[in-house]
C-alpha positions as CSV (number, residue, x, y, z in Angstrom):
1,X,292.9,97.1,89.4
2,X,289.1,97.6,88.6
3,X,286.3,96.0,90.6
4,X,284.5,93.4,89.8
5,X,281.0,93.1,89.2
6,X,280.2,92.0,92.8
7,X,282.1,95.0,94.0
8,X,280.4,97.6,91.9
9,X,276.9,96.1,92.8
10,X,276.3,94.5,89.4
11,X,275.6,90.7,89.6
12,X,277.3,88.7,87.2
13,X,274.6,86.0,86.1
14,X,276.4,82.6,85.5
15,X,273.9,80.9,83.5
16,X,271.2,82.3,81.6
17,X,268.7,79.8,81.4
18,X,267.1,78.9,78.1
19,X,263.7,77.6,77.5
20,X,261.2,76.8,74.0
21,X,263.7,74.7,72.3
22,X,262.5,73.3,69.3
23,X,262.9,69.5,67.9
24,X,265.8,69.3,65.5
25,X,263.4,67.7,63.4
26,X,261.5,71.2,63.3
27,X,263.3,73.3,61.3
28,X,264.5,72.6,58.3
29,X,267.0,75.9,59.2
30,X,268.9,73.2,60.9
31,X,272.0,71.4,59.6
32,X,271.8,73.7,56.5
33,X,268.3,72.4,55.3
34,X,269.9,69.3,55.3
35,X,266.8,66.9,57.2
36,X,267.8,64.5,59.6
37,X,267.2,61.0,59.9
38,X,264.6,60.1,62.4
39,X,265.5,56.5,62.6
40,X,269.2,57.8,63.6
41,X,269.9,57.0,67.3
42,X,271.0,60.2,68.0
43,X,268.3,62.2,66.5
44,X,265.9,59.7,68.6
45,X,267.8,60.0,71.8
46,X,267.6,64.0,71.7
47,X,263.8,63.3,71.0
48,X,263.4,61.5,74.3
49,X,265.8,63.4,76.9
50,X,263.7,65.6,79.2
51,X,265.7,68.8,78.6
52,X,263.4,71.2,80.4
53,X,263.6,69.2,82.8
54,X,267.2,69.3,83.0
55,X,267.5,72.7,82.2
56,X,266.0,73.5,85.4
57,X,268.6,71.7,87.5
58,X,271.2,72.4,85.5
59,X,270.6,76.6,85.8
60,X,270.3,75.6,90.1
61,X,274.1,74.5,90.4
62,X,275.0,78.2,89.1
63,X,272.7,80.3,91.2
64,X,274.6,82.4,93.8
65,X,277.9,82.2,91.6
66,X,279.6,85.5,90.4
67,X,283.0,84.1,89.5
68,X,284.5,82.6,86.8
69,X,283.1,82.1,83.2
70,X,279.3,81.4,82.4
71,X,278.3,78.1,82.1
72,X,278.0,76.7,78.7
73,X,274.3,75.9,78.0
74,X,272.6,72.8,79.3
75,X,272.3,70.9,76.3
76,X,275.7,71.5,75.2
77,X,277.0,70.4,78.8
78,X,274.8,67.3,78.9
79,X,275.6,66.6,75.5
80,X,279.0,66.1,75.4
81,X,278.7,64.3,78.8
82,X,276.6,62.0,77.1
83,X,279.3,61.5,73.7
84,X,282.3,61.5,76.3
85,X,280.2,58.5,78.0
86,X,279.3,56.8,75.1
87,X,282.6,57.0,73.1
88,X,285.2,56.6,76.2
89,X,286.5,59.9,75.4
90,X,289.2,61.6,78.1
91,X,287.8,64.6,79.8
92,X,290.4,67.1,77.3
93,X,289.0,64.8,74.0
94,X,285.6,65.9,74.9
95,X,286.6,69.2,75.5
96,X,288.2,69.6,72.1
97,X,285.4,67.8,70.3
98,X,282.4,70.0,71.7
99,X,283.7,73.0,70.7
């Protein structure tokens, strides 16, 4: 068998962190130009979660990990945390809902 990256000195990063996102309210690029409803709840509540904030802790939990897959990115992880929450959905639903 082949080595794997920690064996051939290569670190395998887990997470790459992501920074500068923009509002979805930003870009009209978005949603194929189609603008979003700022009186939506969901549009407000992803106006008012700290992400960078979260970001950071989130990209700590993988630091020092070589195995396994790379993390998903933060928003998408606390995002479907936060649907699975607020629609009761079973760990597997919001695994086949988020993609």
């Amino acid at each position: 068998m082949g080595k794997n990256h920690a064996q051939r000195g290569v670190e395998k990063q887990m997470y790459k962190q992501r920074g500068g996102q923009i509002s979805a309210l930003e870009s009209p690029v978005f949603f194929r130009g189609v603008k979003l409803n700022p009186e939506n709840a969901w549009v407000k509540l992803v106006e008012i979660i700290p992400w960078e904030a979260f970001e950071g802790k989130y990209a700590e939990a993988f630091k020092g990990s070589t195995t396994g897959n790379p993390a998903k990115p933060a928003r998408m992880a606390i995002g479907t945390l936060i649907a699975k929450e607020r629609y009761g959905f079973s760990d597997d639903e919001s695994l086949k809902r988020s993609g």
